[in-house]
C-alpha positions as a printed Julia matrix, in Angstrom:
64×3 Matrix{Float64}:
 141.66  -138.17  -25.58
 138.4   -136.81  -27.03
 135.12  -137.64  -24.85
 131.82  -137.78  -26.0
 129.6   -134.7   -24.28
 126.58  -132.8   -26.06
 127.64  -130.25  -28.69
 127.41  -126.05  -27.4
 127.59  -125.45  -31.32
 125.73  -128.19  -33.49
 122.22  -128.06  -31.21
 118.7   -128.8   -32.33
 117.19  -130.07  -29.29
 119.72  -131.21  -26.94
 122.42  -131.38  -29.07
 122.75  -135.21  -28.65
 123.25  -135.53  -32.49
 125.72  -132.86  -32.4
 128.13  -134.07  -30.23
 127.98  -137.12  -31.86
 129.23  -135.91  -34.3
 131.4   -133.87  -33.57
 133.24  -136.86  -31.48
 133.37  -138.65  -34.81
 134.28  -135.72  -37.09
 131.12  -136.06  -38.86
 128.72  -133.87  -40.34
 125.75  -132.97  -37.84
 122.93  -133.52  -40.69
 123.98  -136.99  -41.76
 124.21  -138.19  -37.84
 120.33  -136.68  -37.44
 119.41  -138.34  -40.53
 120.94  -141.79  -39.53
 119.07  -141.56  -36.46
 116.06  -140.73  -38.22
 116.07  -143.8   -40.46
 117.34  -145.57  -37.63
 114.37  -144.87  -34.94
 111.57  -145.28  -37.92
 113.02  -148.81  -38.27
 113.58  -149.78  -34.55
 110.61  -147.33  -32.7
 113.08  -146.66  -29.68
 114.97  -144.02  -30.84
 112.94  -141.29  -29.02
 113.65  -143.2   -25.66
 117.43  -143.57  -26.72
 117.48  -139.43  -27.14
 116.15  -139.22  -24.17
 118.54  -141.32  -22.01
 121.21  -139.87  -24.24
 120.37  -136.48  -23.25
 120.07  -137.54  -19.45
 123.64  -138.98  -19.35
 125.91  -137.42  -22.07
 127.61  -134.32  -20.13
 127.96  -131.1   -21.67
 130.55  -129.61  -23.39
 131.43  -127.16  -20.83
 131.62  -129.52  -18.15
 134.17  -132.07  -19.89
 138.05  -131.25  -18.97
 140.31  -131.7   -21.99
């Protein structure tokens, strides 16, 4: 079972985005751009990075 943890590979900032994406076999650019668009239209996406980044493990703490 795949679990969602911040990406070691696809990192900007905290590789939120990343792992994301990588736990829905997406490309990396589209999932920033989405939540781009998405946190000009709502105003809380730097506070849901944040908290993201807080509580999403890393990838080299997750056991597979």
């Amino acid at each position: 079972m795949k679990k969602l943890c911040k990406s070691n590979k696809n990192r900007k900032i905290c590789g939120v985005c990343g792992g994301i994406a990588e736990y829905l076999n997406a490309d990396p650019t589209l999932i920033r751009l989405a939540f781009v668009v998405i946190s000009m239209a709502a105003g809380t996406g730097l506070l849901a990075y944040i908290a993201a980044a807080l509580i999403m493990p890393e990838a080299n703490e997750v056991e597979e």
